[in-house]
C-alpha positions as CSV (number, residue, x, y, z in Angstrom):
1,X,16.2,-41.1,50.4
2,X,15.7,-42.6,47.1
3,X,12.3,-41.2,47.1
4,X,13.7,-37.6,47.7
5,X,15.9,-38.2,44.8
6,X,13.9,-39.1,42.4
7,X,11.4,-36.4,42.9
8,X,14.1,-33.7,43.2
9,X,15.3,-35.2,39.6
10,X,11.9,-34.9,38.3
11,X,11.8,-31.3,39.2
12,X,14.8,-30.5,37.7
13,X,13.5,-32.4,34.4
14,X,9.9,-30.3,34.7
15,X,12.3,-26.7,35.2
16,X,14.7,-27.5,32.6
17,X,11.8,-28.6,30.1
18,X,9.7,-25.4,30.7
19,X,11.6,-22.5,28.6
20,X,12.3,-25.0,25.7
21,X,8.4,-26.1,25.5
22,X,7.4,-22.0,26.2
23,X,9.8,-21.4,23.0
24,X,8.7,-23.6,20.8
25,X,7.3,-22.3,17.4
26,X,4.5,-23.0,15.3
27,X,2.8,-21.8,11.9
28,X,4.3,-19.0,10.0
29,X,7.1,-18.2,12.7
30,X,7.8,-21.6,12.7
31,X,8.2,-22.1,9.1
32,X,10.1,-18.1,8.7
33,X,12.4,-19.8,11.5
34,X,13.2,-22.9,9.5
35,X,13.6,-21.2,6.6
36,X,15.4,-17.9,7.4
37,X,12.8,-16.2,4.7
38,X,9.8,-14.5,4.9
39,X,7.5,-13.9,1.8
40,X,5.3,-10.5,1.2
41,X,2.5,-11.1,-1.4
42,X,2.4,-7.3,-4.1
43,X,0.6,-6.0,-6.4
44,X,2.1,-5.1,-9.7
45,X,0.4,-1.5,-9.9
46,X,-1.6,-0.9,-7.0
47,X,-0.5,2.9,-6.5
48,X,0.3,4.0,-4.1
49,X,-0.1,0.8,-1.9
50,X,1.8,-1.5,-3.7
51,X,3.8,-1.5,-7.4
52,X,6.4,-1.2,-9.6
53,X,8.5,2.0,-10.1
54,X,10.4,2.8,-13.1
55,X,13.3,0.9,-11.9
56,X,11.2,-2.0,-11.5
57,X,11.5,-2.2,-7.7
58,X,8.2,-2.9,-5.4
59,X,7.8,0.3,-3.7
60,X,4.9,1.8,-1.6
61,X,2.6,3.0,1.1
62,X,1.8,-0.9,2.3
63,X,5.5,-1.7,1.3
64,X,6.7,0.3,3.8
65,X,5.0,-1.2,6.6
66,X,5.4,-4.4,5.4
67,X,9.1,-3.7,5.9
68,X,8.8,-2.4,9.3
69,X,6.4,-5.8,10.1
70,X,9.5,-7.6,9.0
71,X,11.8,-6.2,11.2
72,X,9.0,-6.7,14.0
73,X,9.2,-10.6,13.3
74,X,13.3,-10.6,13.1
75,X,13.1,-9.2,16.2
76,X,11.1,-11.5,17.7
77,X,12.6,-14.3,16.8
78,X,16.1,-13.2,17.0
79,X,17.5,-13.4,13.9
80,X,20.9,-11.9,13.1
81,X,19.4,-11.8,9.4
82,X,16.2,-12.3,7.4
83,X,15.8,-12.9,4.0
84,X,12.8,-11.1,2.4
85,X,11.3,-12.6,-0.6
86,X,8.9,-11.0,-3.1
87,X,5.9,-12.7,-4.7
88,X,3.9,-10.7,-7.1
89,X,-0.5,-11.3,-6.9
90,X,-3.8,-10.3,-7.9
91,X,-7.2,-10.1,-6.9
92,X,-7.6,-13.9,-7.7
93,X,-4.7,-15.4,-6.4
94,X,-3.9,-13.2,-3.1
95,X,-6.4,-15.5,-0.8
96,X,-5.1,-18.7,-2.5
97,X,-1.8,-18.4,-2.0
98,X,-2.1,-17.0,1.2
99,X,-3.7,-20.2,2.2
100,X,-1.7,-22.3,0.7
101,X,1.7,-21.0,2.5
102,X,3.4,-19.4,-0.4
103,X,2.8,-15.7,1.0
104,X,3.1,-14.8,4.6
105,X,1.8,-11.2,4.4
106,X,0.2,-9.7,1.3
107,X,0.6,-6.3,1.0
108,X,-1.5,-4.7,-1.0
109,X,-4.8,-2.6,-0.9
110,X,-6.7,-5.6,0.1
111,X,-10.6,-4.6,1.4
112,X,-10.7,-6.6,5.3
113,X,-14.4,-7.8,5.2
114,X,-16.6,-10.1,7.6
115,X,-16.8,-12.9,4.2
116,X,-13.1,-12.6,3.5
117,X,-12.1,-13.4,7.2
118,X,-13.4,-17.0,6.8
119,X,-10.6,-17.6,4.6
120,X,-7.8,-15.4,5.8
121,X,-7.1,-13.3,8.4
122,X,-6.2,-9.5,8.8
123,X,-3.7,-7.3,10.7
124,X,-4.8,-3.9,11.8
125,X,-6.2,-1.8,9.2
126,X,-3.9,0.4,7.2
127,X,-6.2,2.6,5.5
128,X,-9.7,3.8,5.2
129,X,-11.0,4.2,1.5
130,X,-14.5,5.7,1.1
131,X,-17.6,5.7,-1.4
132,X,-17.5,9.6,-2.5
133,X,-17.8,11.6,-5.7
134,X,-15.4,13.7,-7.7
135,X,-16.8,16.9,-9.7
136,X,-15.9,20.5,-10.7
137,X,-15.9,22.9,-8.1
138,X,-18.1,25.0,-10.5
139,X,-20.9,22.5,-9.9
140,X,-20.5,23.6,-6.0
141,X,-21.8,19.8,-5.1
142,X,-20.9,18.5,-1.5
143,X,-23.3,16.5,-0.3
144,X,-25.1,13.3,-1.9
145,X,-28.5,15.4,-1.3
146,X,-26.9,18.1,-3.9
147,X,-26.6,15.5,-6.9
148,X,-30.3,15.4,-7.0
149,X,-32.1,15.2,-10.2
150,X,-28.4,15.2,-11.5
151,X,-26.7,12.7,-14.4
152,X,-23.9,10.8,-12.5
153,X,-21.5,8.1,-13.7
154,X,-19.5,5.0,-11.6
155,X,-17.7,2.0,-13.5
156,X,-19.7,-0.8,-14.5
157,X,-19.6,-4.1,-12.7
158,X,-18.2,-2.1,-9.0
159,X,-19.9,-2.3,-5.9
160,X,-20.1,1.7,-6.5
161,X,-22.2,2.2,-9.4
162,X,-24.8,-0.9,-7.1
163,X,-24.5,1.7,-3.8
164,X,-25.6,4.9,-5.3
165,X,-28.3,3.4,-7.1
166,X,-29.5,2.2,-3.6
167,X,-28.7,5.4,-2.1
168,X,-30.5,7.2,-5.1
169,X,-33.8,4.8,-4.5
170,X,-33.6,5.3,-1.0
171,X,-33.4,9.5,-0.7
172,X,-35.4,9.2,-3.8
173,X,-32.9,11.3,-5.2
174,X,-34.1,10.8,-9.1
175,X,-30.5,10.3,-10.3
176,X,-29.9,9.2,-13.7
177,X,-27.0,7.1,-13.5
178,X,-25.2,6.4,-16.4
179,X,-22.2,3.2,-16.3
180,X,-18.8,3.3,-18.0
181,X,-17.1,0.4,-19.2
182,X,-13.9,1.6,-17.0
183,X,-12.9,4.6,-14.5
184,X,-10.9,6.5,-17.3
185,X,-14.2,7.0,-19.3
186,X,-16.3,7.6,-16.3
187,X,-13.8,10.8,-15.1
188,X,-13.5,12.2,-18.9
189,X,-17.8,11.9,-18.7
190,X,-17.0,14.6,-15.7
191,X,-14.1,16.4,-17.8
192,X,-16.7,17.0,-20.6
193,X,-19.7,18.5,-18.7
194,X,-21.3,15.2,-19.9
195,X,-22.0,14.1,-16.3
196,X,-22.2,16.5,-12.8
197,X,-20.1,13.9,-11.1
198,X,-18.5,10.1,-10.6
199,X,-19.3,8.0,-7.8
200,X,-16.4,5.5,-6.8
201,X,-13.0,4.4,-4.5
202,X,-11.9,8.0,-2.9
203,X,-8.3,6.6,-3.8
204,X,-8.8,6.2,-7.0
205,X,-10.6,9.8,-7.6
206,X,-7.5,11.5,-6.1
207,X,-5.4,9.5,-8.2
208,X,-7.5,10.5,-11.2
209,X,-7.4,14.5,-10.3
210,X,-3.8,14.3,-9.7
211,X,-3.2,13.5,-13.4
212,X,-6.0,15.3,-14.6
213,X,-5.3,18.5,-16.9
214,X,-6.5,20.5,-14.6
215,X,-6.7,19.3,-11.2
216,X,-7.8,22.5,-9.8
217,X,-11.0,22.3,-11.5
218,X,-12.3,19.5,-9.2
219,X,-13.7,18.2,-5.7
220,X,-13.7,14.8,-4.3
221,X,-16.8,15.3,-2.2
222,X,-16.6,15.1,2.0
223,X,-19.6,13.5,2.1
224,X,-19.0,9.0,2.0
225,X,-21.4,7.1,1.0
226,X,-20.1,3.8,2.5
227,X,-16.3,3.0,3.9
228,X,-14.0,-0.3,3.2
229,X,-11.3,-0.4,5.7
230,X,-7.7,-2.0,4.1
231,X,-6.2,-4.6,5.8
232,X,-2.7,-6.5,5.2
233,X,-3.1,-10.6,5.2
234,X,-2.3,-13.0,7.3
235,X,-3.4,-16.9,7.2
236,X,-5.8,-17.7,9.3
237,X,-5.8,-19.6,12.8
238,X,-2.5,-18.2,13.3
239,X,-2.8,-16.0,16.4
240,X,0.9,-16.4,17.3
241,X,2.0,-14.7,13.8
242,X,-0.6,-12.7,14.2
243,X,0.5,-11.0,17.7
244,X,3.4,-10.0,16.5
245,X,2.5,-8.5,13.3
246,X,-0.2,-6.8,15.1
247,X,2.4,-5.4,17.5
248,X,4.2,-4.2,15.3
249,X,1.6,-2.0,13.5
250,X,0.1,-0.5,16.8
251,X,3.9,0.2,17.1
252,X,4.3,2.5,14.1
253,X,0.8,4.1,15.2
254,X,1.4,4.5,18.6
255,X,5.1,6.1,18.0
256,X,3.9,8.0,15.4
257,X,6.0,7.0,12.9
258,X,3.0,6.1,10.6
259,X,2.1,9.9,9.8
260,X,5.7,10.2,7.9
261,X,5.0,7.2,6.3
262,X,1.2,8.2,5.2
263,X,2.8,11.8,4.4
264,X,5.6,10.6,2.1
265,X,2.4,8.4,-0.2
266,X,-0.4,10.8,0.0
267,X,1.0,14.2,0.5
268,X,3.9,14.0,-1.2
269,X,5.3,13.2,-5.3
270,X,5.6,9.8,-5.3
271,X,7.7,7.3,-8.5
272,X,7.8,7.0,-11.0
273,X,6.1,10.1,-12.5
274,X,5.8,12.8,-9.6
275,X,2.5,12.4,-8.5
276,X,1.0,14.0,-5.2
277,X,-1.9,12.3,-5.0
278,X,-2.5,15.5,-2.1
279,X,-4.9,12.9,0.0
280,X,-4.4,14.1,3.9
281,X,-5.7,11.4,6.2
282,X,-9.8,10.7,6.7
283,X,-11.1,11.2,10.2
284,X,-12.2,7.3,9.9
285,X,-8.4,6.0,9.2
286,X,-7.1,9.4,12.3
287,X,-9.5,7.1,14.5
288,X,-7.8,3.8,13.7
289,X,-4.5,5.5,14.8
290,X,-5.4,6.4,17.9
291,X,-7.7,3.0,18.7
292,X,-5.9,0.5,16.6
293,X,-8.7,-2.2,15.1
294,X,-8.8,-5.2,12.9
295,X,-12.0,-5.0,12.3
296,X,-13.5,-6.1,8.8
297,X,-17.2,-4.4,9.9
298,X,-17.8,-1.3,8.1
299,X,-19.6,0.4,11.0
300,X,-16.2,0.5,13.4
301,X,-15.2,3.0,11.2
């Protein structure tokens, strides 16, 4: 009889102790838990994924799904509130103080690559930037094969002026490729007939026509010359914090909601000065949203 008791005691122990060891928290939800805060990493003029308006408030494109990540992890850990703290970043500090715990998401514009992933890790990608060109649609060039023979610019120092001069060997294109100390000379090198066109980010181009005198007079080519998907930051090791951040992107995909959200920072004037930046989304990043990905290999996309 004492026998029975015992083991019908330690049963009871075992049932009672499973929910409370199933429930218990570790790494970032842990620590968001404990603290009633989470903290998004943001760039200070990182249009339009991440800056400062004329009011001085963080606003944009990564923002904005940073914000619905937020509610995800409230949510899940069912909070009646959650505090969320801003901490601005930049190239150099971003991975750092990822690692170090002072950020738990960085949303930016942040390139997801295989060499970045052994420091950090990545939720699914949130856009898909492209090598192209920008030139007048006079010049009537659409292809990379068209800018044959032709004088070309990209910004010093950027894995874009080193691709096209690869390209250009390769396809033995005979390019003459001239380098700019920054994007704003490279574009007016365009402006002035003094190149046929500028090789760099497809973001930035648009953002460059858009406030262009005359944005009609130009074509960002079709034709990409290497893709970077975007990914927002997580720590790494982390696959709890992880789950749910990733569920709630495939959320905003999957419902839909992220083509009112893409709509309202591409295709629409955006703060502080009006902008449309009139960028409608790539097939590449159209593939993501249907077949949500992580990846940080160029050739997924």
């Amino acid at each position: 009889m004492l026998r029975k008791i015992l083991l019908y005691s330690i049963t009871l122990t075992a049932l009672s102790a499973g929910p409370a060891l199933a429930q218990e928290l570790t790494g970032t939800l842990k620590k968001i838990k404990d603290t009633g805060a989470i903290t998004l990493g943001h760039r200070d003029s990182s249009v339009p994924f991440s800056y400062y308006d004329d009011k001085q408030q963080v606003v944009g494109y990564a923002m904005d799904l940073c914000a619905r990540i937020v509610d995800g992890v409230k949510n899940e850990l069912k909070l009646a509130k959650l505090e969320t703290r801003l901490n601005p970043v930049t190239s150099a500090t971003r991975i750092p103080l990822m690692a170090n715990g002072t950020i738990d998401l960085e949303c930016g514009s942040t390139t997801n690559n295989l060499e970045r992933q052994k420091q950090v890790s990545f939720t699914i990608t949130h856009f898909v930037t492209a090598n192209r060109f920008v030139s007048k649609k006079a010049a009537n060039l659409k292809t990379v094969e068209d800018l044959r023979n032709k004088t070309i610019v990209s910004t010093s120092g950027t894995t874009n002026i080193k691709q096209i001069t690869e390209i250009g060997a390769q396809k033995n294109l005979g390019l003459n490729i001239l380098a700019a100390k920054d994007h704003a000379e490279a574009f007016l090198m365009v402006e002035t007939d003094r190149t046929a066109a500028f090789v760099m980010d497809d973001i930035l181009l648009y953002s460059l026509v858009a406030t262009s005198k005359s944005p009609q007079d130009y074509v960002i080519s079709a034709d990409a010359l290497s893709v970077e998907p975007y990914g927002i930051m997580v720590r790494r090791e982390d696959p709890d914090f992880k789950k749910v951040v990733d569920g709630a992107m495939v959320s905003i995909y999957k419902s839909g909601d992220i083509n009112a959200i893409y709509d309202k920072w591409f295709l629409k004037p955006i703060p502080p000065k009006g902008i449309n930046l009139k960028m409608p989304m790539s097939d590449a990043f159209k593939k993501v949203v249907a077949s949500p990905t992580d990846s940080g290999d160029p050739a997924v996309y």
